[in-house]
CHARMM-style PDB file with segment names, atoms N, HN, CA, C and O in Angstrom:
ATOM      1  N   UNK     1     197.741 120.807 170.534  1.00  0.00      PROA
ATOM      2  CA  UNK     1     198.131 119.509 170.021  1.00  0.00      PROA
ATOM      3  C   UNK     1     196.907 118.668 169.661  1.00  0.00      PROA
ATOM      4  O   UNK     1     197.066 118.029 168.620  1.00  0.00      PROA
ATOM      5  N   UNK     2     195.848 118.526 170.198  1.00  0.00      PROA
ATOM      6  HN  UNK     2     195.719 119.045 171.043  1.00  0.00      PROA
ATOM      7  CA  UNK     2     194.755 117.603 170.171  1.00  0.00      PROA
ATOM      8  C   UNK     2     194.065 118.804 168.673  1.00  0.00      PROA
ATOM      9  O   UNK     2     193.819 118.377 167.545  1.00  0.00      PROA
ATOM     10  N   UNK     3     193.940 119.884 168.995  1.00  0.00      PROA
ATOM     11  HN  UNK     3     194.140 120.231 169.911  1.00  0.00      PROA
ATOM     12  CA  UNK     3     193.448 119.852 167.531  1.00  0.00      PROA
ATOM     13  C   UNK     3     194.302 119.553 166.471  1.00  0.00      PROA
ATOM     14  O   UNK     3     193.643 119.232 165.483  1.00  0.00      PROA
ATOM     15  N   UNK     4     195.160 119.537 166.335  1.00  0.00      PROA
ATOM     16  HN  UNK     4     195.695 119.799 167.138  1.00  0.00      PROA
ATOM     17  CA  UNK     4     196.304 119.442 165.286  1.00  0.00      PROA
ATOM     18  C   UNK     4     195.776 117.684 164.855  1.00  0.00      PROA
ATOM     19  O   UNK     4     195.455 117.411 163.698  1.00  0.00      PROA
ATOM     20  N   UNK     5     195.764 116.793 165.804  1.00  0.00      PROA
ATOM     21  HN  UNK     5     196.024 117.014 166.743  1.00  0.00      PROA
ATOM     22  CA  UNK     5     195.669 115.263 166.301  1.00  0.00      PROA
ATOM     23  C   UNK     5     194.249 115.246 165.175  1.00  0.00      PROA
ATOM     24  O   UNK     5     194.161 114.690 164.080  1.00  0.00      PROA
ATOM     25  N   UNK     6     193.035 116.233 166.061  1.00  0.00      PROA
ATOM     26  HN  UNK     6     193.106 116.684 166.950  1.00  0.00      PROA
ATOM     27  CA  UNK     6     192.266 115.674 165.495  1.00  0.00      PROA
ATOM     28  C   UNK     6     191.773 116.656 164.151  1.00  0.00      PROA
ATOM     29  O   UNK     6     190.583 116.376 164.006  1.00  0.00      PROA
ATOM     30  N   UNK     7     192.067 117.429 163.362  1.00  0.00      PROA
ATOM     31  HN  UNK     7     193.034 117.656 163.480  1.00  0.00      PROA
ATOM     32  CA  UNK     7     192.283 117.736 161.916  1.00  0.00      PROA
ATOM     33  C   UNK     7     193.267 116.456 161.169  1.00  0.00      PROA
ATOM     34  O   UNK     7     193.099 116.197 159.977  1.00  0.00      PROA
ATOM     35  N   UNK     8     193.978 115.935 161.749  1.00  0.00      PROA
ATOM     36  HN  UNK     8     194.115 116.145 162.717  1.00  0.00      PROA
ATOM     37  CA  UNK     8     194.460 114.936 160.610  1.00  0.00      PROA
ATOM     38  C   UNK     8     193.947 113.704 160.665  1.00  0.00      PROA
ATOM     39  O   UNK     8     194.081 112.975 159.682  1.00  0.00      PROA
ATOM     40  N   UNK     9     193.294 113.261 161.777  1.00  0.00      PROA
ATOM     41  HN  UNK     9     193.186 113.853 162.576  1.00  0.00      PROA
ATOM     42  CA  UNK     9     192.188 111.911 162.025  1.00  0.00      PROA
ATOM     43  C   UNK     9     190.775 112.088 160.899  1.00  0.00      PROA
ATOM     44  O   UNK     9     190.091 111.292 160.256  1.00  0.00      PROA
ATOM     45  N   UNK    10     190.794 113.628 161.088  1.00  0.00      PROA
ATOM     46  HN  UNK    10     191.349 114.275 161.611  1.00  0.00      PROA
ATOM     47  CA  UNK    10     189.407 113.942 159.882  1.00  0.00      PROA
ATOM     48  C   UNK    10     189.910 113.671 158.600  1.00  0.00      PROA
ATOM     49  O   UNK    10     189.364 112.840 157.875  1.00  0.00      PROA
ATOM     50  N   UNK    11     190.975 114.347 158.236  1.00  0.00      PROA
ATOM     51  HN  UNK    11     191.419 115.022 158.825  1.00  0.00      PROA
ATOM     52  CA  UNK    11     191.167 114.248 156.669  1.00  0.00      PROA
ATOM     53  C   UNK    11     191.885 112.966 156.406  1.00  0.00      PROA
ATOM     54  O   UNK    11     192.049 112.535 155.265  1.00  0.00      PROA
ATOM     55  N   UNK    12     192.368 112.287 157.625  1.00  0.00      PROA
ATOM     56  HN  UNK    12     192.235 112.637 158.552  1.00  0.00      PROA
ATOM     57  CA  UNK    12     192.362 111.022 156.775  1.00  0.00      PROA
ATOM     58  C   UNK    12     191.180 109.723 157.031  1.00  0.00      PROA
ATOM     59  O   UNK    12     191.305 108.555 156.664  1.00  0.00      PROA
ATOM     60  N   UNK    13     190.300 110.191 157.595  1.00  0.00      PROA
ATOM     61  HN  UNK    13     190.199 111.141 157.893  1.00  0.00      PROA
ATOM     62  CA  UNK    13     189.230 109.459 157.860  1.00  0.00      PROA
ATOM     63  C   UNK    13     188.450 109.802 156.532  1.00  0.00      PROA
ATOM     64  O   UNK    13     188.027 108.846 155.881  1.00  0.00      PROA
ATOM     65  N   UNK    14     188.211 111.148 156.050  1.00  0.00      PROA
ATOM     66  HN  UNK    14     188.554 111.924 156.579  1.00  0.00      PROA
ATOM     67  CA  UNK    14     187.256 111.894 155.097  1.00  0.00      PROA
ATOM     68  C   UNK    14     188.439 111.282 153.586  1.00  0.00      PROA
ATOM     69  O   UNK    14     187.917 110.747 152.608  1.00  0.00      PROA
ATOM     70  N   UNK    15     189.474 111.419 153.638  1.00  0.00      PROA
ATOM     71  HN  UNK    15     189.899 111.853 154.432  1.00  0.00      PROA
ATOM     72  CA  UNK    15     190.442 110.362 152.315  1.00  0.00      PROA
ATOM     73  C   UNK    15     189.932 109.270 152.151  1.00  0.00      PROA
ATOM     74  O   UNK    15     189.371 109.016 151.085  1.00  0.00      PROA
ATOM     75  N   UNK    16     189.992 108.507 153.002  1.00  0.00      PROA
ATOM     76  HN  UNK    16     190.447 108.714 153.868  1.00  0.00      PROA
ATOM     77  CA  UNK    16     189.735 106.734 153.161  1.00  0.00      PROA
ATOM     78  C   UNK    16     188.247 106.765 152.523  1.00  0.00      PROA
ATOM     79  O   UNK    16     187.885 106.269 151.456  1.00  0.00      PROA
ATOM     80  N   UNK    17     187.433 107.535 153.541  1.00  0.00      PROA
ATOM     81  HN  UNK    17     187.727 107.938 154.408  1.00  0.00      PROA
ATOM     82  CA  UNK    17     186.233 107.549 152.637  1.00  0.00      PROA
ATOM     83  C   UNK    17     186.008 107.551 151.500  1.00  0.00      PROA
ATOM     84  O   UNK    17     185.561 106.537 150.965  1.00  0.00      PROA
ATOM     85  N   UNK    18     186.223 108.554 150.881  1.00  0.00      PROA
ATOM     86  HN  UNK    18     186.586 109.378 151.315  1.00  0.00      PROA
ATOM     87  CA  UNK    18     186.294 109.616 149.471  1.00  0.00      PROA
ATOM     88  C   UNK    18     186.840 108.626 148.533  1.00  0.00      PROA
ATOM     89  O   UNK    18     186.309 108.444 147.438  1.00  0.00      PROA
ATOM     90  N   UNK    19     188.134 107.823 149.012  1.00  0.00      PROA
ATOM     91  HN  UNK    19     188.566 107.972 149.902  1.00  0.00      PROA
ATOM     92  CA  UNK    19     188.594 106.486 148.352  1.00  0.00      PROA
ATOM     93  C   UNK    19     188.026 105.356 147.876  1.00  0.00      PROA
ATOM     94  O   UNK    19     188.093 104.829 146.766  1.00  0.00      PROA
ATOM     95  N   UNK    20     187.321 104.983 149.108  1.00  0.00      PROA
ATOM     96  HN  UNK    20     187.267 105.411 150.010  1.00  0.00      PROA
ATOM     97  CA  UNK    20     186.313 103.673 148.890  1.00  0.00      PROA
ATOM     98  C   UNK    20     184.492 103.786 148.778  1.00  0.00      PROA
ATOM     99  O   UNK    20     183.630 103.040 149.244  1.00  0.00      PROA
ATOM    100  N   UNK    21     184.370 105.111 147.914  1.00  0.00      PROA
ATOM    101  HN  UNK    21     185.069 105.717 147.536  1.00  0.00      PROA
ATOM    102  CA  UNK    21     183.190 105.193 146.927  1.00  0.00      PROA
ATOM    103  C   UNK    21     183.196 104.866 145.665  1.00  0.00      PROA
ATOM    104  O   UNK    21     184.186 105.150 144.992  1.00  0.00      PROA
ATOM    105  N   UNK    22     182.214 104.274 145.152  1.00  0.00      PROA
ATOM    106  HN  UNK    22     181.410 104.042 145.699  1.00  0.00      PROA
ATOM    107  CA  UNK    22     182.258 103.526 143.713  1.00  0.00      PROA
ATOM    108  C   UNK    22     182.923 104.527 142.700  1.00  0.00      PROA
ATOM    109  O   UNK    22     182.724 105.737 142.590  1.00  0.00      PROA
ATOM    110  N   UNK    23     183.639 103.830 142.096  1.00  0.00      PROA
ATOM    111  HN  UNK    23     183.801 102.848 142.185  1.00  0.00      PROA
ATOM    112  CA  UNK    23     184.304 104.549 140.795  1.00  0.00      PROA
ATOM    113  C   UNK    23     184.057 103.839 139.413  1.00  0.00      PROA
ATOM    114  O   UNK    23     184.379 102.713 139.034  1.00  0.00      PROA
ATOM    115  N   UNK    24     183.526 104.640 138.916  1.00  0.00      PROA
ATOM    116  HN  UNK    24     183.264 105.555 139.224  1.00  0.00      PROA
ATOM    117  CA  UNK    24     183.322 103.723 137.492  1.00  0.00      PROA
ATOM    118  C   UNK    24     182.429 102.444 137.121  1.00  0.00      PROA
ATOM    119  O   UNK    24     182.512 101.783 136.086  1.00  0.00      PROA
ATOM    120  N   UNK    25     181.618 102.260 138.123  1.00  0.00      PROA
ATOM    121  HN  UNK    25     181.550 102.797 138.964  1.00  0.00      PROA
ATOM    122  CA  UNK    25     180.944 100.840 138.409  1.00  0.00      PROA
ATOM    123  C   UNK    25     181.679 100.168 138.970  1.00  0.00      PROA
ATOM    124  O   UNK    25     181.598  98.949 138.819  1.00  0.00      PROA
ATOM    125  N   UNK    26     182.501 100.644 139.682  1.00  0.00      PROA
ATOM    126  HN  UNK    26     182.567 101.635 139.805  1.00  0.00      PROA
ATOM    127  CA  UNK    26     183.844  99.349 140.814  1.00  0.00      PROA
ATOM    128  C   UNK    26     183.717  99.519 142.024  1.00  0.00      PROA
ATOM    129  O   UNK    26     184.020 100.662 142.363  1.00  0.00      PROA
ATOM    130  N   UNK    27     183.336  98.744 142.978  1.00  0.00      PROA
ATOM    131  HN  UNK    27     183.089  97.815 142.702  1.00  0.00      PROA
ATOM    132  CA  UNK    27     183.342  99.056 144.130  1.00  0.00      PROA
ATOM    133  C   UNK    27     184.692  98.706 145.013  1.00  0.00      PROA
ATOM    134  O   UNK    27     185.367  97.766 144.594  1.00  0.00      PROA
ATOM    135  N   UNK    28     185.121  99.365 146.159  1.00  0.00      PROA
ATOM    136  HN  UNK    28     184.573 100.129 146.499  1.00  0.00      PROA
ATOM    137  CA  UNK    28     186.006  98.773 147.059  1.00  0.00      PROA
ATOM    138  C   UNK    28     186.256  97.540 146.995  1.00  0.00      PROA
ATOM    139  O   UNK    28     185.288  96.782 147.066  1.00  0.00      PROA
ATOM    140  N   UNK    29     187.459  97.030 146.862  1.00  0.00      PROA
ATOM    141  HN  UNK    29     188.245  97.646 146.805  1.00  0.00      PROA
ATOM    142  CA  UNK    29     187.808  95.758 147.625  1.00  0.00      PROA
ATOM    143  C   UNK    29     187.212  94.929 148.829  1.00  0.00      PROA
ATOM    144  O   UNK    29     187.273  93.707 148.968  1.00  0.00      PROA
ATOM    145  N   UNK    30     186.631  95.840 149.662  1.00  0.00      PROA
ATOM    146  HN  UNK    30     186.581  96.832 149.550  1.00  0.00      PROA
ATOM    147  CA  UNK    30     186.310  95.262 150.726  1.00  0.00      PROA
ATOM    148  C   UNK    30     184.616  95.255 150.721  1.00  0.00      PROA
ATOM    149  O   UNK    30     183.948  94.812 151.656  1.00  0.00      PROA
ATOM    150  N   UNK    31     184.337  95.545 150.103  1.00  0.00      PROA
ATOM    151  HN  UNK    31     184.879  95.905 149.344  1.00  0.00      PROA
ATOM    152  CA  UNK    31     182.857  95.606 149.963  1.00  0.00      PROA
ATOM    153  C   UNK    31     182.359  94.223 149.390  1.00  0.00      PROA
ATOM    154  O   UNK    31     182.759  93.698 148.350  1.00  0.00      PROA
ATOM    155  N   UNK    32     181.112  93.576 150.537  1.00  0.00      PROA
ATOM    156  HN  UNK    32     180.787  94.002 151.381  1.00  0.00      PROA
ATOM    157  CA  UNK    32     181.004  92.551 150.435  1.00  0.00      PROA
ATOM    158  C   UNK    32     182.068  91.122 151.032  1.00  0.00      PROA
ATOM    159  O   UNK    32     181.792  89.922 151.029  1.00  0.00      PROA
ATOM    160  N   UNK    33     183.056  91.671 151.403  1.00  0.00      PROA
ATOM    161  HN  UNK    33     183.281  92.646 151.405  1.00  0.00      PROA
ATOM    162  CA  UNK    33     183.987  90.508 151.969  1.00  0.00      PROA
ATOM    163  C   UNK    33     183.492  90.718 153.621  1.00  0.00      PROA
ATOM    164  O   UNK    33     182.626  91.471 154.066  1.00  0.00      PROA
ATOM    165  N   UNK    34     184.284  89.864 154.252  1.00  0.00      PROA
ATOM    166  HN  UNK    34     184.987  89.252 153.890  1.00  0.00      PROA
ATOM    167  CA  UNK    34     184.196  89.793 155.813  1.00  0.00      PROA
ATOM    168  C   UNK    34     184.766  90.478 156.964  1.00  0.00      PROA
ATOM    169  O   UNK    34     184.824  90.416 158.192  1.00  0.00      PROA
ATOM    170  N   UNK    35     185.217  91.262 155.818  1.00  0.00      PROA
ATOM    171  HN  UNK    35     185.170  91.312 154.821  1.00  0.00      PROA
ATOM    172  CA  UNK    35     185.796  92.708 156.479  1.00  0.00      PROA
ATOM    173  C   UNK    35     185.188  94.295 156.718  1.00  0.00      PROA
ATOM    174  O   UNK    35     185.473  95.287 157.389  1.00  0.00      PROA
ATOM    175  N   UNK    36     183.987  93.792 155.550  1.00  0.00      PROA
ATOM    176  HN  UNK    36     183.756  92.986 155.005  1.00  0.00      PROA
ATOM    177  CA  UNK    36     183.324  95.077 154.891  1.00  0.00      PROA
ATOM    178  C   UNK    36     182.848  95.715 156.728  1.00  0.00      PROA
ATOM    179  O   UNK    36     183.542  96.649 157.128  1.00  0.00      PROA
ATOM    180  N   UNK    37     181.929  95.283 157.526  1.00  0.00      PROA
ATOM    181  HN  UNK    37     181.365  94.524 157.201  1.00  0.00      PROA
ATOM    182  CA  UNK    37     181.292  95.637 158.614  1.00  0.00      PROA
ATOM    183  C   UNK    37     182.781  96.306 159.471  1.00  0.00      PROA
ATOM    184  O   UNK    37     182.797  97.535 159.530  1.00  0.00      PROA
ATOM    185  N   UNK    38     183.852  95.653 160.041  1.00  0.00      PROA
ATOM    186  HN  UNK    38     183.839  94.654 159.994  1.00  0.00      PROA
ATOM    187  CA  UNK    38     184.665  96.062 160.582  1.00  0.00      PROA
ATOM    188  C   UNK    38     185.662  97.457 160.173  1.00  0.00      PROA
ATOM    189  O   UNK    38     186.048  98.291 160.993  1.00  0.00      PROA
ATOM    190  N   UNK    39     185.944  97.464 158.763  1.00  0.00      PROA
ATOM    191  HN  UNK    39     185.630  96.787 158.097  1.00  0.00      PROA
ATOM    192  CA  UNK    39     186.336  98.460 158.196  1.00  0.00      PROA
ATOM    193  C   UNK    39     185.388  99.686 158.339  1.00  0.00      PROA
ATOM    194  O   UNK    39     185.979 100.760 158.455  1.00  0.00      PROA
ATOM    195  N   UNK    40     184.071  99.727 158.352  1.00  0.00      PROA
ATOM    196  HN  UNK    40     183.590  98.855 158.258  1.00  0.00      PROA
ATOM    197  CA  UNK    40     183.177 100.643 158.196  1.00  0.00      PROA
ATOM    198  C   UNK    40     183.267 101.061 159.681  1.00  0.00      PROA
ATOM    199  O   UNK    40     183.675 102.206 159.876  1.00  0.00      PROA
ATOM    200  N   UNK    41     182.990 100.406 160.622  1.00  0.00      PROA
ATOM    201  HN  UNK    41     182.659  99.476 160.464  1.00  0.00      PROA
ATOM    202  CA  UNK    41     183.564 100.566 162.228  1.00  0.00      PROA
ATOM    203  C   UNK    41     184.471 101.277 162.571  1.00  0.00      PROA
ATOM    204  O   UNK    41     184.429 102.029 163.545  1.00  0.00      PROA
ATOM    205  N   UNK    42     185.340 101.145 161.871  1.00  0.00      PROA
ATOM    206  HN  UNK    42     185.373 100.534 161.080  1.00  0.00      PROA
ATOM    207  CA  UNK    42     187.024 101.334 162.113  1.00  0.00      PROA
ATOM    208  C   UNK    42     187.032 102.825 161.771  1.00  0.00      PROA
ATOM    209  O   UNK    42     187.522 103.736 162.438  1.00  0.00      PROA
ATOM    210  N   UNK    43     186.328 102.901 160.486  1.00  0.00      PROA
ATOM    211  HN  UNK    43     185.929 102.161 159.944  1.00  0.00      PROA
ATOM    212  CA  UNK    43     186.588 104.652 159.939  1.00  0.00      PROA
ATOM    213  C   UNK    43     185.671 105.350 160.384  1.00  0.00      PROA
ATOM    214  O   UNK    43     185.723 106.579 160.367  1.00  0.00      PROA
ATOM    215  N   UNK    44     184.770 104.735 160.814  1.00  0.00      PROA
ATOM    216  HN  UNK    44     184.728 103.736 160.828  1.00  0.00      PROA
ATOM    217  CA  UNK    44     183.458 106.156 161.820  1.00  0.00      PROA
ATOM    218  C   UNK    44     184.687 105.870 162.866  1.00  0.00      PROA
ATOM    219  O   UNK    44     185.522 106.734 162.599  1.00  0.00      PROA
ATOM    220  N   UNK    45     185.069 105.239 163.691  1.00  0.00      PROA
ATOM    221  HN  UNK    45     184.391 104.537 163.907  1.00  0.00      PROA
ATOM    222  CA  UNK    45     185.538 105.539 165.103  1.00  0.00      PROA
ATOM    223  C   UNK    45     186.768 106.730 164.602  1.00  0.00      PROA
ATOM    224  O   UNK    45     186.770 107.824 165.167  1.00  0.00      PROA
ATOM    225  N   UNK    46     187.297 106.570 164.038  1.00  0.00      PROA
ATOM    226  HN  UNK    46     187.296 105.681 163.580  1.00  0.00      PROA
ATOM    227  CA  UNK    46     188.158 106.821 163.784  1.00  0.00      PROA
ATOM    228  C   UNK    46     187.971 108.494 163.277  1.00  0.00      PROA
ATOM    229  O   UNK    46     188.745 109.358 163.689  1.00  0.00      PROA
ATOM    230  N   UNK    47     186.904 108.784 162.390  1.00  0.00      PROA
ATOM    231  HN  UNK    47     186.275 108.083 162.056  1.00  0.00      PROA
ATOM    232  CA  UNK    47     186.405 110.432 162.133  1.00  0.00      PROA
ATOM    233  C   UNK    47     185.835 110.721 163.386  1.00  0.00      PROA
ATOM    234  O   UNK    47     186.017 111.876 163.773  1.00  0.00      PROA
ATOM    235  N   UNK    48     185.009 109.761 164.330  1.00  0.00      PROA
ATOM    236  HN  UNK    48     184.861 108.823 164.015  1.00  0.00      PROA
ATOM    237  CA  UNK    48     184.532 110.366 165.545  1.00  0.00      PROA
ATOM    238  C   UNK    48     185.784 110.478 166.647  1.00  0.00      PROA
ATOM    239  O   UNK    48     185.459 111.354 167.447  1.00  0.00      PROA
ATOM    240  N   UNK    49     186.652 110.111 166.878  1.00  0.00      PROA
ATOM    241  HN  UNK    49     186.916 109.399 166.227  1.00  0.00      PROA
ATOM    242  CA  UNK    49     187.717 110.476 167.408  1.00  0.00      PROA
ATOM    243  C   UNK    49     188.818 111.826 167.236  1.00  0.00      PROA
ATOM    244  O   UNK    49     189.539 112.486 167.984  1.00  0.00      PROA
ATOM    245  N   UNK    50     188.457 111.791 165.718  1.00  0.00      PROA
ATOM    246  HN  UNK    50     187.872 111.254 165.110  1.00  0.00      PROA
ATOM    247  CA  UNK    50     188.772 113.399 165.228  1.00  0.00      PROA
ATOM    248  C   UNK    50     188.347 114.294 165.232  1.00  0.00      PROA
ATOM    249  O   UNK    50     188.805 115.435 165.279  1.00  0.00      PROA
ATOM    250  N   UNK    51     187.145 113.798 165.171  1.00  0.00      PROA
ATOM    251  HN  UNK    51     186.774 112.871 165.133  1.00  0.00      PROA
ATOM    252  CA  UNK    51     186.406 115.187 165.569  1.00  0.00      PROA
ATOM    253  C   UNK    51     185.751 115.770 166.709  1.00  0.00      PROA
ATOM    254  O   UNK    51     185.042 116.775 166.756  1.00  0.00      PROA
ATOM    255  N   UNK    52     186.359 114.397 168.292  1.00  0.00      PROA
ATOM    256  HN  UNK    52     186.935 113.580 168.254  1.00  0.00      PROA
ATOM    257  CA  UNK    52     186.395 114.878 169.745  1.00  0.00      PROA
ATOM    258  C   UNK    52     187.556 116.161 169.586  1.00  0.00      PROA
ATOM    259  O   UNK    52     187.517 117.373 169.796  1.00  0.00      PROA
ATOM    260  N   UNK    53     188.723 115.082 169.039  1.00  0.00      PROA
ATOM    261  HN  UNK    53     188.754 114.097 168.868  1.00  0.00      PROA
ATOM    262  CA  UNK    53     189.899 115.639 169.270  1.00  0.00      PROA
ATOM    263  C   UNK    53     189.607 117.138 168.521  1.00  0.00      PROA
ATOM    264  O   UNK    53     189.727 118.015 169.376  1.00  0.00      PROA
ATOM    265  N   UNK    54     189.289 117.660 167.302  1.00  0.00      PROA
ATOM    266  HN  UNK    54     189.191 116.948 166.607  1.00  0.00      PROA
ATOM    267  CA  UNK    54     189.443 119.132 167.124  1.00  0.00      PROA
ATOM    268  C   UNK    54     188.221 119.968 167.940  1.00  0.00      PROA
ATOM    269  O   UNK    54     188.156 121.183 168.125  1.00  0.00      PROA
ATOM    270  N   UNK    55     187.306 118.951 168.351  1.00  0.00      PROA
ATOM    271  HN  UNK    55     187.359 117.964 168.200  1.00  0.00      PROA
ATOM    272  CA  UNK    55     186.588 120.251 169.350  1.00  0.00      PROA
ATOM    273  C   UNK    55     186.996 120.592 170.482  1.00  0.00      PROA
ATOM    274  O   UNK    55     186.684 121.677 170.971  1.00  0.00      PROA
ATOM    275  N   UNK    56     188.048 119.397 171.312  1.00  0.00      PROA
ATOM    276  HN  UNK    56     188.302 118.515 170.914  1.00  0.00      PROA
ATOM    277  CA  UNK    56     188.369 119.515 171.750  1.00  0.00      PROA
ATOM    278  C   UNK    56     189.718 120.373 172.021  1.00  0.00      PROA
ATOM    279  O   UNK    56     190.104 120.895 173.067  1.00  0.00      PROA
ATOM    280  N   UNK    57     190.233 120.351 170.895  1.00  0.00      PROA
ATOM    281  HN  UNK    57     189.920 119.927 170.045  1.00  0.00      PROA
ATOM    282  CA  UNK    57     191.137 121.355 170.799  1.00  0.00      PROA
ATOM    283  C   UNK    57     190.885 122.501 170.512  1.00  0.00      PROA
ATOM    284  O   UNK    57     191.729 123.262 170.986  1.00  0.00      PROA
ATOM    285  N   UNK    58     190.070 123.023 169.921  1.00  0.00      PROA
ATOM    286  HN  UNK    58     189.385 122.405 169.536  1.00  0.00      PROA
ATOM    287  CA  UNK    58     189.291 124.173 169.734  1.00  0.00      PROA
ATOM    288  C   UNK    58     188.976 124.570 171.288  1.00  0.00      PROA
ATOM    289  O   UNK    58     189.970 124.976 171.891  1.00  0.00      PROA
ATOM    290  N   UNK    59     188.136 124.537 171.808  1.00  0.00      PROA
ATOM    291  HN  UNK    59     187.329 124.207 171.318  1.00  0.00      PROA
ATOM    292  CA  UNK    59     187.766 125.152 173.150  1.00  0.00      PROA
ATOM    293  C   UNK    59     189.004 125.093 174.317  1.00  0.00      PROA
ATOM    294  O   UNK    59     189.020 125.807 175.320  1.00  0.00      PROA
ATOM    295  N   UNK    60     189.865 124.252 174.022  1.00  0.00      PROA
ATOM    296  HN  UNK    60     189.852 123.672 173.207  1.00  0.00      PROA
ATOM    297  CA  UNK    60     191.291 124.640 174.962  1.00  0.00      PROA
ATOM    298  C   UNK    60     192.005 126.410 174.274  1.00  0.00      PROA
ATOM    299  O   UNK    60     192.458 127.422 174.807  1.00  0.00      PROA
ATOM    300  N   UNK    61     191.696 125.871 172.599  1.00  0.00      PROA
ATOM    301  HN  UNK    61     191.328 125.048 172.166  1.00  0.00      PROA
ATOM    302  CA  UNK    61     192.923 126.955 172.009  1.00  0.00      PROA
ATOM    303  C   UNK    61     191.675 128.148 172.058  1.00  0.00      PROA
ATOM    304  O   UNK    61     192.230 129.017 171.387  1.00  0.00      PROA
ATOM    305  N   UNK    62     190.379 128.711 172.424  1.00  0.00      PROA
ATOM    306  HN  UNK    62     189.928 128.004 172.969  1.00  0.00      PROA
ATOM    307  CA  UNK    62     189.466 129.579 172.313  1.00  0.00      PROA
ATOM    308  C   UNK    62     190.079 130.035 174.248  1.00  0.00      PROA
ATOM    309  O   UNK    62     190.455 131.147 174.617  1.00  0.00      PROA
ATOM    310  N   UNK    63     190.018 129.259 174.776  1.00  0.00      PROA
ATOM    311  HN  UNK    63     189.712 128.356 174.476  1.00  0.00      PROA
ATOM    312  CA  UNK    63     189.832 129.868 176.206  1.00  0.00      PROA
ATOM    313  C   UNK    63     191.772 130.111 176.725  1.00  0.00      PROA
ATOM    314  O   UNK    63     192.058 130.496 177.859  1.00  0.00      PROA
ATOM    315  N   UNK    64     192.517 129.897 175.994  1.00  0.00      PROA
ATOM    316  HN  UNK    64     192.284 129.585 175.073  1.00  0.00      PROA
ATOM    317  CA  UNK    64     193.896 130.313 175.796  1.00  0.00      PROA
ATOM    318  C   UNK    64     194.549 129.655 176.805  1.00  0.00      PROA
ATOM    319  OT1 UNK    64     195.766 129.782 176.939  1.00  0.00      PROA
TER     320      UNK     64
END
């Protein structure tokens, strides 16, 4: 279960990302507002939580 948990914390942490890189000369919405620092917070915790969770699930589902 925890890897399952944390494969989908990655790909939607690694989406969000992939989302809010410049496109076209446009940056994010949130870039530059008073949110920008907290949002950036939010999605590292959030890939680093996914990617406890699949190592952690990995070495449960390796040792059976």
């Amino acid at each position: 279960m925890n890897l399952l948990v944390g494969v989908v914390l990655l790909a939607a942490s690694l989406a969000v990302f992939s989302y809010s890189l410049p496109r076209g000369g446009k940056t994010a919405k949130f870039v530059g507002s008073q949110w920008e620092g907290y949002i950036v917070v939010g999605l590292l915790c959030i890939f680093a939580l996914g990617l406890t969770l699949a190592i952690t699930g990995s070495i449960a589902f390796i040792k059976g």
